[in-house]
C-alpha positions as CSV (number, residue, x, y, z in Angstrom):
1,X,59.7,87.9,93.1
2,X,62.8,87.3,91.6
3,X,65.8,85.7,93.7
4,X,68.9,88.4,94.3
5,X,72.1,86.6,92.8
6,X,74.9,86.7,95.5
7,X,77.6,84.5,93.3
8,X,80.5,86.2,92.3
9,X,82.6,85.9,89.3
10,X,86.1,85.8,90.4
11,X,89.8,85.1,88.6
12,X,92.6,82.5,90.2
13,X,96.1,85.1,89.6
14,X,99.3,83.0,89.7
15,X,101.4,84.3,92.3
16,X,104.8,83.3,90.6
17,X,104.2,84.6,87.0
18,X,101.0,86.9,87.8
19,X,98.9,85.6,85.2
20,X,94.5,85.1,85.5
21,X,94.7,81.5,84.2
22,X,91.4,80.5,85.6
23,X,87.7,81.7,86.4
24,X,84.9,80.9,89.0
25,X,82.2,81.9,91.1
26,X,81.3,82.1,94.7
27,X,78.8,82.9,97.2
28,X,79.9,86.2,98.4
29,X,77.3,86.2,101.1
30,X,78.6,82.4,102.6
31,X,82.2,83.0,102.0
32,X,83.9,86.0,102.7
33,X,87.5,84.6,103.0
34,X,89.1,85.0,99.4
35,X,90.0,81.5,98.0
36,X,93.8,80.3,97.3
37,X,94.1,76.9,95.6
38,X,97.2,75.1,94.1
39,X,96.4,75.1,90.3
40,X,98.8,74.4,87.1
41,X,100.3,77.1,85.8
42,X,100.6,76.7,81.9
43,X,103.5,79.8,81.2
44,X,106.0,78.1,84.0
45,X,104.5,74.6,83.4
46,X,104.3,73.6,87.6
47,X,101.7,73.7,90.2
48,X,101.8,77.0,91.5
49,X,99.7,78.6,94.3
50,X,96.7,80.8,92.7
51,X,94.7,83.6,94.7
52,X,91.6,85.3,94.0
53,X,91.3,88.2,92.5
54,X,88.5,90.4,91.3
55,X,87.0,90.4,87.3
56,X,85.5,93.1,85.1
57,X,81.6,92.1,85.3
């Protein structure tokens, strides 16, 4: 029996510029909040705030 994959691909969107500058995956079944991280934004060259968004599978 094969397992059922629950991880997620999902995008970080800048909230300043709106940009997808980085990917990741999570557990969808373990964490249903939606993830917000402070991550460098390469176009306005800070630290910007970055919140999930969904990919194209």
């Amino acid at each position: 029996m094969a397992k059922s994959n629950s991880r997620i691909k999902v995008g970080l969107k800048c909230s300043e510029s709106g940009d997808i500058n980085y990917t990741t995956t999570k557990n969808s079944k373990t964490k249903t909040e939606k993830i917000e991280a402070k991550k460098y934004c390469p176009r306005l060259r800070k630290h910007t705030v970055h919140k999930e968004v969904k990919l194209k599978s």
